[in-house]
MIBA-496579 format. One line per field, with one value per residue (C-alpha): x, y, z; residue in one letter; chain. Coordinates in steps of 0.25 Angstrom, whole numbers. Example, Ala and Ser with C-alpha at 12.3 -4.5 7.8 and 13.67 -1.06 7.14 Angstrom:
MIBA-496579
px: [49	55]
py: [-18	-4]
pz: [31	29]
r: [A	S]
c: [A	A]
end
This chain:
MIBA-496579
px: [0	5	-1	12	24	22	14	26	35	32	29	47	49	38	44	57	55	45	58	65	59	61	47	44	39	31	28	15	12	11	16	26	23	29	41	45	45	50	61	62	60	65	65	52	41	31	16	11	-2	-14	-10	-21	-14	-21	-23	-26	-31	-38	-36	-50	-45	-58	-61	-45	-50	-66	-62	-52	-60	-65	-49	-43	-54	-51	-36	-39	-46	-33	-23	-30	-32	-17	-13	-23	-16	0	-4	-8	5	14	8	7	4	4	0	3	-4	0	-13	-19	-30	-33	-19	-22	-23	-32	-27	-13	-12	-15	-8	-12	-4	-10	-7	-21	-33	-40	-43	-43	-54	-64	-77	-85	-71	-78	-84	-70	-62	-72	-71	-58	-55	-64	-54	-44	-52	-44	-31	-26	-17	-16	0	0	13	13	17	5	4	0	11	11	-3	-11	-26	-23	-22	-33	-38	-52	-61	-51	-56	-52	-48	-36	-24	-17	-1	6	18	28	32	36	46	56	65	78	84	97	107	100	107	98	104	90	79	67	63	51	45	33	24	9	0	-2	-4	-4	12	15	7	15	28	25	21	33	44	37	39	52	57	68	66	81	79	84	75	73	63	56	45	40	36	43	44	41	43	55	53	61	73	80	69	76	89	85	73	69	56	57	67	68	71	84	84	72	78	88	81	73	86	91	79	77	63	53	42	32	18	13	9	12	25	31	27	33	45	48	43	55	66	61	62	54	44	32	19	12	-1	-7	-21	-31	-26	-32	-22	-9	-14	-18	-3	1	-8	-3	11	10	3	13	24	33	29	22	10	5	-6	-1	-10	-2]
py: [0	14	21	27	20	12	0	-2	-2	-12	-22	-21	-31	-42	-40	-43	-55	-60	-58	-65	-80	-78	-73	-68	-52	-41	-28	-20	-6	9	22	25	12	5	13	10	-7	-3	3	-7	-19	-14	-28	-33	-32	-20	-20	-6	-4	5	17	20	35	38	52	59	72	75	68	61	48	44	54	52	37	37	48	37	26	22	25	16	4	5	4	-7	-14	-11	-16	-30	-29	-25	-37	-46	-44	-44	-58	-65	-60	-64	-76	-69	-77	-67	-55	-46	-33	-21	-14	-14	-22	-25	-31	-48	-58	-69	-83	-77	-75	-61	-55	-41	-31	-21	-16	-9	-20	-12	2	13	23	32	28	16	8	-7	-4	0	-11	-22	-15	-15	-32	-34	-29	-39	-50	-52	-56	-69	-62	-49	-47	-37	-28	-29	-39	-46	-37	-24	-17	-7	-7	-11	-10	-8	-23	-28	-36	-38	-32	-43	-57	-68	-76	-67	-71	-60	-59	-48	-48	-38	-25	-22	-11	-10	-1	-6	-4	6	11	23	37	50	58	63	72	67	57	61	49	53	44	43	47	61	73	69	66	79	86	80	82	95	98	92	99	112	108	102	117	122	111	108	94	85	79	69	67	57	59	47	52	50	61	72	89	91	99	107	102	109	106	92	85	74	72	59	57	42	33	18	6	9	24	23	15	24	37	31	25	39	47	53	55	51	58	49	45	33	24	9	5	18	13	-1	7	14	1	-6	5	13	28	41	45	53	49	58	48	53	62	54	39	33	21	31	39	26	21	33	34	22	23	35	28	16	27	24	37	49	53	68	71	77	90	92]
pz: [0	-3	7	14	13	24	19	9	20	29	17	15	26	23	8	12	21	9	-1	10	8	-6	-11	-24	-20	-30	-23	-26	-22	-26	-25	-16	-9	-22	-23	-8	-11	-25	-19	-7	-18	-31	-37	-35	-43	-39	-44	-43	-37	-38	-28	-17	-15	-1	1	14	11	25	39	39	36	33	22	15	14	12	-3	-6	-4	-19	-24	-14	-19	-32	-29	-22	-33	-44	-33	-32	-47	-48	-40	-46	-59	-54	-43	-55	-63	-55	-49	-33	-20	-11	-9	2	3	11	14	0	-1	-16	-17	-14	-24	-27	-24	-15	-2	2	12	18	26	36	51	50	51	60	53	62	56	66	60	56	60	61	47	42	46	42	28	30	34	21	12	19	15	2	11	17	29	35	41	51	53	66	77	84	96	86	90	81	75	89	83	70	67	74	65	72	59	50	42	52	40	37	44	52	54	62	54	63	61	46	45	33	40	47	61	61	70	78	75	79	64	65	74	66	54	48	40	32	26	22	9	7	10	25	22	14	27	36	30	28	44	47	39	44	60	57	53	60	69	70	70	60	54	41	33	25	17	14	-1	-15	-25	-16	-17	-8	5	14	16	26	37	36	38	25	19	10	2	6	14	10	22	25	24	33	43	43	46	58	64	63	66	82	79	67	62	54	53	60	47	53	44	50	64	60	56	71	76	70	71	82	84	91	82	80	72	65	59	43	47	46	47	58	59	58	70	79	78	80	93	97	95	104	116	115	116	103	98	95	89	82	72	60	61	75]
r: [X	X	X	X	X	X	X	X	X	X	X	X	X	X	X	X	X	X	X	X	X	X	X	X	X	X	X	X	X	X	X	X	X	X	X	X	X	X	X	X	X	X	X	X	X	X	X	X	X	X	X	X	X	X	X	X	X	X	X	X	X	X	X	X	X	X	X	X	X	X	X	X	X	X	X	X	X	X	X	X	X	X	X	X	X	X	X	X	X	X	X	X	X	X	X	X	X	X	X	X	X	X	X	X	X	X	X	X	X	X	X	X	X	X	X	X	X	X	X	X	X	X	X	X	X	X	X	X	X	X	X	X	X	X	X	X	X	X	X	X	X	X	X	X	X	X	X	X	X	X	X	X	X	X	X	X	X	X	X	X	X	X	X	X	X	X	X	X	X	X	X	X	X	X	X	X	X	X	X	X	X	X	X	X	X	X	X	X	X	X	X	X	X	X	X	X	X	X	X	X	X	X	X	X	X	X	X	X	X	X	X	X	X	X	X	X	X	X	X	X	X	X	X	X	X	X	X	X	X	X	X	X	X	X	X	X	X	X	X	X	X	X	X	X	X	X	X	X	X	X	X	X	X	X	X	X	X	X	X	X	X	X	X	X	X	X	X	X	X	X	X	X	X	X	X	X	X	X	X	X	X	X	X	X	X	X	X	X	X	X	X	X	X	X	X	X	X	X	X	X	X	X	X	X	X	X]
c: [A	A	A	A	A	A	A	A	A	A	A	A	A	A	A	A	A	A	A	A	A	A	A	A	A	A	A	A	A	A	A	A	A	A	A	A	A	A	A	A	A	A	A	A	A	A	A	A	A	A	A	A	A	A	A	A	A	A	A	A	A	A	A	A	A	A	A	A	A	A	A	A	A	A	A	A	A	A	A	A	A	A	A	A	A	A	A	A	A	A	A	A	A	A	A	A	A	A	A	A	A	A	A	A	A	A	A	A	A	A	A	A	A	A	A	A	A	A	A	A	A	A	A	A	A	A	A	A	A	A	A	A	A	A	A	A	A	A	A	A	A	A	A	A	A	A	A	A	A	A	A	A	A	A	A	A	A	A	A	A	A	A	A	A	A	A	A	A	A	A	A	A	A	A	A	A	A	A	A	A	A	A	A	A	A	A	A	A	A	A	A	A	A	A	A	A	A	A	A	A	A	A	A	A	A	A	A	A	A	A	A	A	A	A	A	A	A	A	A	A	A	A	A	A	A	A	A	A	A	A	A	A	A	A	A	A	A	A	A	A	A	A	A	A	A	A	A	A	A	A	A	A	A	A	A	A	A	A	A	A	A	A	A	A	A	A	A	A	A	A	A	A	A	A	A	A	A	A	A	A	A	A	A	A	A	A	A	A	A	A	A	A	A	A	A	A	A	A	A	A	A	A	A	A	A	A]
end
């Protein structure tokens, strides 16, 4: 799913132990998704997918998704079309889908990726995430990145609203990033992430409080093909950072400056770090891990309008 960078991410380890026992591996995806396993992979086969290209114009969640709703369907229904048509190219078994649902295959086995089986919206919630199961249906297992004590996603992954036939595995925290030496060369890492224009917004508000902060501070934008901005409010700034660049920044990083998507929480999970979460307007499940990182203590919490 290219929907942030994160769902592309944290699929990099289960790739690399799937290469590992020798298996034959073609990658699918879109947008900037694509060109972060492109990167990561650059000799496997890549399908490019129908992009669902979120947007979140306001922060009513509610209203972003409901005005999106009929484009979202039909990219749906070209994505299973798509892999419908590639499966039976190239003779598929599996198929293992990182939050989008079109993509299982008739007579495979369909495997489905999510942290999130328990959608966290303010209204008619039941309705929601009986809606919700029904499109997980389609799939044979669901692997939760997680360990079986919900460490990380706690009610997220309850999966009281899921089709009993589906098998369930917690499959442990999924970070692509590596552990390094410790070395305080920077103040502050802000990591941005997320669809637009809330990470424009953000990147914006945050290079205006950062002025003549004294700090030093790099950024990294978590975009490709972007306009430059100031430079001279940061030490180093980067569009984007690949696994070992990325590693590298948070091992050298005092303090980091991100939103509270789940793979970026994998990522502090593994590494370890100070950090401040600042959750996408609107997105219910960013602000309750951010809530709940908060109350366990391992780290701070702040609206974006604050």
């Amino acid at each position: 799913m290219n929907w942030g960078l994160g769902h592309a991410t944290r699929t990099i380890p289960i790739i690399e132990e799937l290469l590992s026992f020798g298996n034959e591996i073609h990658l699918a995806s879109d947008g900037h998704a694509a060109d972060v396993l492109r990167e990561t992979f650059p000799k496997l086969p890549l399908l490019q997918l129908p992009s669902y290209d979120p947007k979140y114009p306001s922060d009513n969640m509610i209203w972003n998704m409901a005005t999106q709703l009929p484009k979202f369907w039909r990219t749906k229904c070209n994505e299973h079309k798509s892999i419908i048509a590639y499966g039976d190219a190239h003779k598929i078994d599996v198929v293992i889908s990182d939050n989008r649902y079109g993509c299982f295959l008739p007579g495979a086995k369909n495997i489905f990726i999510s942290h999130q089986l328990n959608l966290q919206v303010p209204i008619a919630s039941a309705l929601a995430n009986h809606w919700h199961a029904r499109f997980l249906n389609a799939f044979e297992e669901v692997w939760i990145p997680d360990d079986p004590n919900k460490t990380l996603s706690g009610k997220l992954s309850d999966t009281t609203y899921l089709n009993p036939k589906i098998s369930v595995k917690y499959v442990g925290i999924q970070s692509r990033l590596k552990r390094g030496t410790r070395q305080n060369i920077f103040d502050i890492a802000v990591v941005l992430s997320g669809p637009e224009p809330q990470r424009s917004i953000l990147e914006k508000l945050v290079t205006y409080q950062l002025k003549s902060s004294g700090l030093k501070v790099i950024l990294v934008r978590g975009t490709i093909n972007s306009k430059q901005i100031e430079d001279d409010v940061y030490a180093e700034v980067l569009d984007y950072a690949g696994c070992k660049k990325m590693s590298k920044i948070i091992a050298q990083s005092s303090f980091i400056v991100c939103r509270s998507g789940y793979s970026t929480l994998m990522d502090l999970k593994k590494l370890g770090g100070k950090a401040l979460l600042i959750p996408t307007p609107g997105q219910t499940e960013q602000i309750y891990l951010a809530n709940r990182m908060q109350t366990l203590k391992k780290a701070a919490f702040q609206h974006q309008n604050e």
